[in-house]
N, C-alpha and C positions, 0 to 999 in steps of 0.2 A: 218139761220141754225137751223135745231131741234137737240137739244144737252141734250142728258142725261146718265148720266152713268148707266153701266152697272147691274144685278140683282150682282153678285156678289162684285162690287166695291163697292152697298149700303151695302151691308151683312160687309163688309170690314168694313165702315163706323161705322156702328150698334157696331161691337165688340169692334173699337178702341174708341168709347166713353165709352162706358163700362167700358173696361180697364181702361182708363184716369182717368175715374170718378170715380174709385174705389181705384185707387191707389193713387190718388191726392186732395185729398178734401180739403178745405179750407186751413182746419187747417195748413194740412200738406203741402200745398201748402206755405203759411206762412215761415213755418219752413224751410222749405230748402232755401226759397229766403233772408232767415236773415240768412243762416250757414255760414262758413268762406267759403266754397268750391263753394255752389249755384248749385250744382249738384245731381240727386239722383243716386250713383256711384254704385247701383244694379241693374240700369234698363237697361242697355249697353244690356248685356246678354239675358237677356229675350226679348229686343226688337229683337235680331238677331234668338230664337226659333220662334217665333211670323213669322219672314218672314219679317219685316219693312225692314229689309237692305238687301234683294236680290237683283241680279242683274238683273235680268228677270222682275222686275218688273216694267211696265211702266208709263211713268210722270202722266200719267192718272191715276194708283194706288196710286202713291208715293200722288199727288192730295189730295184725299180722306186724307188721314195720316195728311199731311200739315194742312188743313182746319181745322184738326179736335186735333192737336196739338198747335191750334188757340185756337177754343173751350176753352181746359182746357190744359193750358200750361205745355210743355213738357223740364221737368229741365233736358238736357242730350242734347248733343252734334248732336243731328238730325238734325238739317239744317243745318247744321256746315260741316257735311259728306257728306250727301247725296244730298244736292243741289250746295255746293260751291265746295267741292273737289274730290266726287265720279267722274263726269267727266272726268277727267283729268289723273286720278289713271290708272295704267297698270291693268290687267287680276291679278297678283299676290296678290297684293293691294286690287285689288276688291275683292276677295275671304277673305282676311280675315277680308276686312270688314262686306261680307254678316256673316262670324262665330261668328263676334262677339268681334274679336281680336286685332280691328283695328281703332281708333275715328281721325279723319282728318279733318283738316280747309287749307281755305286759308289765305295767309297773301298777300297781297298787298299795303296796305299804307304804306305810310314813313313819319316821321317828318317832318314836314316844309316843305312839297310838298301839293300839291292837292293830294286828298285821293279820288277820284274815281277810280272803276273798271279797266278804262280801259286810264287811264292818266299816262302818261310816268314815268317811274322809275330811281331809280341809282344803286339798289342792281347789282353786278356783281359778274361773277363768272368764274373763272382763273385756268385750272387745274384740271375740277372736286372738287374746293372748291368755296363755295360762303361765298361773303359776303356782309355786309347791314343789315338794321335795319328797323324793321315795325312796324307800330302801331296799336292799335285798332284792332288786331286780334279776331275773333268772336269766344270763347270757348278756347281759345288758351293756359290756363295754365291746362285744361285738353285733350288737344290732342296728340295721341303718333306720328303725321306727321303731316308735313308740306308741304301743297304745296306752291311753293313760287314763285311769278314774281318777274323776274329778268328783265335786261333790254334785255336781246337775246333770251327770254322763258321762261318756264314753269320748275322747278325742286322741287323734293323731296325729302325731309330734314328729319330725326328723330329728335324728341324732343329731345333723348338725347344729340342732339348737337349742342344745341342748348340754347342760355341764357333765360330764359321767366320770365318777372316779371307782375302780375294780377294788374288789374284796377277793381275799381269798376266801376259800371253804372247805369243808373238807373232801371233798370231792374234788379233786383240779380237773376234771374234763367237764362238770357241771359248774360254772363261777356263777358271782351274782355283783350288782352292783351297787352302788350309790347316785342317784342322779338329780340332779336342781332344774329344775325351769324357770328361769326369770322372765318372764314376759314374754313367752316364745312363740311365735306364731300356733295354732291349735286348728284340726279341721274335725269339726263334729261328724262324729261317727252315729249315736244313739244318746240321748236323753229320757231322763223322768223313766215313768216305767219300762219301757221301752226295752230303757237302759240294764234295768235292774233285772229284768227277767234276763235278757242278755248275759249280763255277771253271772246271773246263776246257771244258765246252761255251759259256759266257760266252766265254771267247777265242775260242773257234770263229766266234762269231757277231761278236763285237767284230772280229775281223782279215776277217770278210768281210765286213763292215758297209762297215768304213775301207777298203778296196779296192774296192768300188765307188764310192765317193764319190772316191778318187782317180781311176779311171773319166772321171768328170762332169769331174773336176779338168783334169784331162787336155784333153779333148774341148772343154772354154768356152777353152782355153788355146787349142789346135790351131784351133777358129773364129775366138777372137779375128785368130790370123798370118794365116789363109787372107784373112779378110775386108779386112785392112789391104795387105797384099802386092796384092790385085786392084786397091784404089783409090788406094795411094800410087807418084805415080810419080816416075823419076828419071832422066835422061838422053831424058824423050818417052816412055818405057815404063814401065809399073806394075814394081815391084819383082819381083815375082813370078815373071815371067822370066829374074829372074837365081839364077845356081845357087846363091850364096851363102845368099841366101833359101828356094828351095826345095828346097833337100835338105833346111833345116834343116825345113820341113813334113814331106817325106816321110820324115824320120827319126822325129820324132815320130808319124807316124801311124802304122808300124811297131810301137814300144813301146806306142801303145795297143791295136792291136788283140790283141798277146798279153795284154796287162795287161787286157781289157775278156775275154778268153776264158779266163781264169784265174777274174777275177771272178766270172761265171757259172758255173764248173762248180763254184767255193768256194757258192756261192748254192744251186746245187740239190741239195748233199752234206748240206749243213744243213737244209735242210728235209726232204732225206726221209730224214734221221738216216742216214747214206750211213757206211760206215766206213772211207772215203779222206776223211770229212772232216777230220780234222786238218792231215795231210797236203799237200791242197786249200787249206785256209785258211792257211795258213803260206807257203806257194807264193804265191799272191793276194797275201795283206798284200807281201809282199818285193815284189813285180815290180809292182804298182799306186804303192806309194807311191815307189818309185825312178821308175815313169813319171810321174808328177802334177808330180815337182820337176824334170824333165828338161822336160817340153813347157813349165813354166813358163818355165822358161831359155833356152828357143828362142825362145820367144813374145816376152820381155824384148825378145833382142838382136834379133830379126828386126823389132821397131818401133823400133831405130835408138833416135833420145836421146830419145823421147818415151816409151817403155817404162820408162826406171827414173825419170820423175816421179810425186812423190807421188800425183800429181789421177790418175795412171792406174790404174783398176781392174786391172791385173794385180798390181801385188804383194800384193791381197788375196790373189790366188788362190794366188800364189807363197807365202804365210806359210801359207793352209791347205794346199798340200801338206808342208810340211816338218814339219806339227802331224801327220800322218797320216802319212808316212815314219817319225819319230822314236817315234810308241807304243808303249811298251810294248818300247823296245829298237830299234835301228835293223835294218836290212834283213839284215844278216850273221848276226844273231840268229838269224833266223828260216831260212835259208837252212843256218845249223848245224843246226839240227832237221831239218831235210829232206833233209842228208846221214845222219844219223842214221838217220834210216828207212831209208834206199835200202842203207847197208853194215849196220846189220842186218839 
């Protein structure tokens, strides 16, 4: 397949680094990942003038954005909305989250259950009230909705009624939470199979979301080594020359460009409702987030002992790969499903 995006998806591309890069730079990248919140609770707004959260825009747009909130990590609730619970959201919902007005996750795990996607629940819900308790919600002490699997479907919860206590992670610009519903008003979204085929195209979109973003992950990691190796030198010669250093570049460039060509073909299955995309997407997530935590790793030791101090922006990058390797189940997971296909 010849696959490339569009003159206007790169232009897309071009401006949200831009942006990123101007509004997030190290330092400040630093700072918010150490605040109590981990959020930058001004950019909601301007992401919604910007166009990030319309509804018109297709996985093949949203694509671009993902990769590129890889790049240079985006402290704000956007995968959170727009891959896990845009979905599922009615026409009313979705409007106010293209305005601006509206930050939504999903909640599906539960304590002392399996915590995959699509692994059976006990949350229920009696009456138009639900109740149950989830864990490890992605964004979940800043979102004003909930969507939440239950065991007969799909329902939506306001925060306000909802108990939410924050976890840290290792990631502080990505948190997750702890949330209870006692009885809390609930408005059905999907039911029965409906529902279920639903949850799975959610994963669909969540595991090519997080693969592209491990992508970006990758990529600010492999620049960071390129750019350090050409100006640190040692012995009269930049690093770089030496094989130690650069295999360990062209090792990583290797795992991304399979991981960056996986991602994109998980990107366009999805959007044009492709029926390798499971398959596709399961593929992607495994071989993106094993490469995002591998170039971090190179990148580490290839800047020698300046690599694992605190002050250096790499181990942000190095916590959000392993926050996007470990969802939703580590790499082997997914990789069992994908044997699964190929011997049936």
């Amino acid at each position: 397949m010849d696959f490339a995006f569009s003159e206007e998806q790169e232009q897309l591309r071009g401006f949200a680094r831009e942006f990123l890069a101007s509004r997030y730079d190290d330092a400040r990248l630093a700072e918010i990942a150490d605040s109590s919140a981990g959020v930058d609770e001004d950019v909601w707004g301007r992401l919604a003038s910007m166009g990030w959260l319309d509804q018109d825009l297709t996985f093949l747009d949203q694509a671009v954005l993902f990769e590129e909130t890889g790049y240079r990590p985006l402290p704000a609730p956007y995968f959170s909305t727009v891959a896990l619970a845009a979905p599922a959201l009615d026409a009313e919902a979705g409007k106010r989250v293209a305005s601006g007005a509206l930050k939504a996750t999903l909640a599906w795990a539960e304590p002392g259950r399996p915590q995959a996607l699509l692994d059976p629940v006990e949350t229920s819900v009696s009456d138009g009230r639900l109740t149950g308790a989830k864990t490890l919600v992605p964004d979940g002490a800043v979102a004003d909705l909930f969507v939440v699997v239950a065991a007969d479907g799909l329902y939506a919860v306001e925060a306000g009624d909802a108990e939410v206590t924050p976890r840290s992670t290792i990631d502080g610009t990505r948190r997750v939470a702890d949330v209870r519903f006692s009885s809390a008003p609930a408005r059905a979204l999907a039911s029965g199979e409906e529902a279920r085929v639903l949850l799975g195209r959610i994963r669909d979109r969540a595991y090519a979301a997080l693969a592209l973003e491990g992508v970006g992950v990758a990529q600010r990691a492999l620049d960071l080594l390129v750019a350090y190796a050409k100006e640190r030198e040692q012995f009269g010669k930049p690093i770089g020359v030496y094989q130690a250093v650069s295999h360990k570049a062209s090792n990583v460039y290797v795992q991304l460009q399979e991981a960056r060509s996986l991602a994109y073909w998980a990107a366009w299955c999805v959007s044009e409702d492709d029926e390798m995309a499971r398959q596709a997407c399961l593929a992607a997530k495994a071989l993106a987030g094993s490469a995002a935590v591998f170039a971090c790793e190179n990148a580490i030791q290839g800047h020698g002992g300046i690599g694992f101090t605190w002050e250096h922006v790499l181990h942000r990058y190095y916590k959000r790969a392993q926050w996007l390797a470990a969802f939703d189940g580590p790499a082997r997971s997914q990789r069992a499903e994908v044997a699964a296909f190929l011997l049936d």
